[in-house]
Each structure stands twice: as structure tokens, then as C-alpha cells.
C-alpha positions in Angstrom: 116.7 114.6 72.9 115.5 111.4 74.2 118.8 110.5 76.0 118.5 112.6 78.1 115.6 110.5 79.1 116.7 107.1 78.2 120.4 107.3 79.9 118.9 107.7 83.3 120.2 105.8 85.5 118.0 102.5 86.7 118.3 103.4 90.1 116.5 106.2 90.0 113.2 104.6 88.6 113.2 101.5 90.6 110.5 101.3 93.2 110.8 101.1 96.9 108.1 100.2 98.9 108.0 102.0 102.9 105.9 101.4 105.7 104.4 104.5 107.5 101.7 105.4 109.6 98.8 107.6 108.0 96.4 109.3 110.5 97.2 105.8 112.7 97.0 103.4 110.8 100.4 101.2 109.0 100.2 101.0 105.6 102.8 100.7 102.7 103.4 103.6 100.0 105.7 102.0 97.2 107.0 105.2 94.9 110.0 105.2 92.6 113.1 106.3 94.4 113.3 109.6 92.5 110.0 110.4 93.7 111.0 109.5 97.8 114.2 111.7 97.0 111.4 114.9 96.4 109.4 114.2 99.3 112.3 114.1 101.4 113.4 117.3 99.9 110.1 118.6 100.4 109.8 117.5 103.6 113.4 118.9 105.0 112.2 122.4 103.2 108.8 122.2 105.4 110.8 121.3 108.6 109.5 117.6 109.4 109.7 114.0 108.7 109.3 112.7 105.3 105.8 110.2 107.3 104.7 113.5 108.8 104.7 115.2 105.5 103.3 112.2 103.8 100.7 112.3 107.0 99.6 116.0 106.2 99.1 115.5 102.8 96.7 112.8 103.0 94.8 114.5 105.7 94.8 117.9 103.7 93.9 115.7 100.5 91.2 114.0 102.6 89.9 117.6 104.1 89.4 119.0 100.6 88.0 116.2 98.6 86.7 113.7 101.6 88.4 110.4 100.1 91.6 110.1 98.6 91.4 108.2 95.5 95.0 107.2 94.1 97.2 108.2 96.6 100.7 107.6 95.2 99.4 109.1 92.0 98.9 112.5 94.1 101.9 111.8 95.5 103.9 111.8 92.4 101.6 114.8 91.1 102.5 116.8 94.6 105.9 116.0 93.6 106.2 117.6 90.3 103.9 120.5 91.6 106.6 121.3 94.5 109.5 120.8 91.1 107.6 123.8 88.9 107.0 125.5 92.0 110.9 125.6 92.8 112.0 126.2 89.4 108.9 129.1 88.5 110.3 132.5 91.0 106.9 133.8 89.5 105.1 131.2 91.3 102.8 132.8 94.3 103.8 130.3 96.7 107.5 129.0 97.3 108.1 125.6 98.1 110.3 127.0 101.8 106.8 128.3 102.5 105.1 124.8 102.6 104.5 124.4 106.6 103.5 121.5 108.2 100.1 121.8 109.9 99.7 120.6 114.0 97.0 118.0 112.2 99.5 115.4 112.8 97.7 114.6 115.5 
């Protein structure tokens, strides 16, 4: 069972550090490549930018809980959220449904 696990392939684990802007100001987000892969997919299914997406999230994070402690940790927890989301038909919200808000300000 495990190599399924332990044959992936390197690439997909290695970590890539990108500079975006978050509500104005530059900043550096550095995520394993498997993880930018679902927030591109995520963002193509919401219609925007993989930095607007990225943008929403940490406003929406920051409207709901006023600071946003580990951000790439949500990140990567937003991620797998989206995955069961995609994968459950059961699931009350589909991932196509995820809209971008006009907060992007």
C-alpha cells in the first residue's frame, strides 16, 4: 500500500516559492507544486486568477476569524477540502459553485 505513496514522483512534492499581492501588499507563498496544481484548478473552476483566488481566501479567512494564523497551512487544508468536495457528489456545495467575491478590491 505504501507505494503508492512512496513512488511519487519528486516533482510533485518539491516546493516553489511565488510572489503575489494579498489585499496590496507583495509577499511570497512557497507551497509544494502539487498543492499550486489545486489552486490553479480551483481557481480555473471559480473563473479567476490563481492571486485572485489566493486574494479572496485570505480576505474571507481574515473576515471570519480576524487574523490569519498559518496561511499556507489553510492553504493546503483549502486544498484537500476542495479534493473531498470534488470527489463526495453528496457534498452540499460543489467545487464549480466556488465564486470569486468583488472583495478583490
Amino acid at each position: 500500500m505504501c507505494q503508492i505513496y512512496a513512488s511519487t514522483e519528486p516533482a510533485r512534492y518539491d516546493s516553489e516559492a511565488r510572489s503575489l499581492r494579498i489585499q496590496g501588499c507583495v509577499t511570497s507563498v512557497k507551497l509544494e507544486k502539487e498543492f499550486w496544481s489545486i489552486l490553479e484548478e480551483m481557481a480555473a473552476a471559480a473563473e479567476c486568477s490563481t492571486p485572485e483566488l489566493i486574494n479572496t481566501l485570505y480576505t474571507e479567512v481574515h473576515q471570519n476569524f480576524g487574523k490569519v494564523r498559518n496561511f499556507t497551512s489553510f492553504l493546503r487544508t483549502a486544498c484537500t477540502i476542495y479534493l473531498a468536495r470534488k470527489d463526495n457528489p453528496q457534498s452540499p456545495e460543489k467545487p464549480e459553485h466556488i465564486r470569486v467575491a468583488s472583495a478583490l478590491g
